[in-house]
C-alpha positions in Angstrom: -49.3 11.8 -15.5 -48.7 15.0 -13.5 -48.3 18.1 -14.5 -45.0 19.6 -13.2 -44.4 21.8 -10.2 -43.9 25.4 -11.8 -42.8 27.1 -8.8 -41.1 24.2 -6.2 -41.5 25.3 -2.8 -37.8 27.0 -1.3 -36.3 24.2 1.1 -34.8 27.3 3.2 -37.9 27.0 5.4 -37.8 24.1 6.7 -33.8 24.4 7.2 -34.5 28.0 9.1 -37.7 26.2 11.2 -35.3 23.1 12.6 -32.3 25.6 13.5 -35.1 27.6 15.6 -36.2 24.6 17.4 -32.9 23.6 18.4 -32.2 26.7 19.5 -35.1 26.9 21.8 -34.5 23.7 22.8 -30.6 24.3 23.4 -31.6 27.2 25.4 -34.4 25.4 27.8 -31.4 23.0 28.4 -28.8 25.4 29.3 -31.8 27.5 31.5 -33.8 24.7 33.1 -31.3 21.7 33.1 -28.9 21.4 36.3 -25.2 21.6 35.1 -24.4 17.8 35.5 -27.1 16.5 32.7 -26.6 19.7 30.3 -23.9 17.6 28.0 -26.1 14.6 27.3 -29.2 16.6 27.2 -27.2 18.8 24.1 -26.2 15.2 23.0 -29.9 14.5 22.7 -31.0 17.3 21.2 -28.9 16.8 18.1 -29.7 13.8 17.3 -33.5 15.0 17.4 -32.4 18.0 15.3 -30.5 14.8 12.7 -33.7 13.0 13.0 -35.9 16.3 12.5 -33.5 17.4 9.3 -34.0 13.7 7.8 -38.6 14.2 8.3 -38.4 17.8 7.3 -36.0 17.3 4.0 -38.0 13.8 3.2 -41.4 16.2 3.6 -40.0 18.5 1.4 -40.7 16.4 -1.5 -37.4 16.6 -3.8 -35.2 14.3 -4.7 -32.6 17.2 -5.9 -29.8 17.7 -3.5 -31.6 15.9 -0.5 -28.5 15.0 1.4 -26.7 18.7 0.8 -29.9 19.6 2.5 -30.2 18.0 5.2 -26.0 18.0 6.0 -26.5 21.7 5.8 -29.9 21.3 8.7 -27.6 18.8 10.5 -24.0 21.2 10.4 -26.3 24.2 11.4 -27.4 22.7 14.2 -24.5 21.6 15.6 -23.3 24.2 15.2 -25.7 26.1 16.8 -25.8 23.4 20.0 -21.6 24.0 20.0 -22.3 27.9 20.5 -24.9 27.8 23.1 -22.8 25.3 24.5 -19.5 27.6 24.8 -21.4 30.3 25.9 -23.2 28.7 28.8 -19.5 27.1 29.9 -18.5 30.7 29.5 -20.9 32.3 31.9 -20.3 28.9 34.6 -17.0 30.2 34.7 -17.6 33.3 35.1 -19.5 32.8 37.9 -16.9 30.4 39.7 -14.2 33.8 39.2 
């Protein structure tokens, strides 16, 4: 038998470190990505940041609220892709005025 964890590690981490990468990621799209392919390329990258959210909550360890977890990785980050998203439509039309 194990002895219990006295001090579990804080899940925020790993929430925090998968919103960064789909940041980055969302922004390499909307800088490096022709306009055309941008939407399917966001598309993409949230379903790698679902699929990252699932490996880093199951890493985690912890049965206890695994799915509020990972809904709250998942909502961030599509959240996130929606924001960076808007902004770069913003600045294509403000480049068309």
């Amino acid at each position: 038998m194990t002895a219990p964890e006295l001090v579990p590690r804080r899940p925020i981490g790993g929430i925090v470190g998968v919103w960064i990468a789909t940041v980055l990621v969302g922004l390499g799209i909307v800088l490096f990505v022709p306009a055309e392919w941008q939407i399917p390329w966001i598309t993409v990258t949230l379903g790698a940041a679902v699929i990252a959210a699932f490996v880093v909550q199951l890493a985690y360890g912890r049965p206890q609220r695994f799915i509020q977890r990972t809904a709250l990785t998942a909502v961030g980050s599509l959240v996130l892709l929606g924001v960076i998203s808007a902004l770069a439509a913003l600045v294509a039309l403000l480049r068309t005025v």
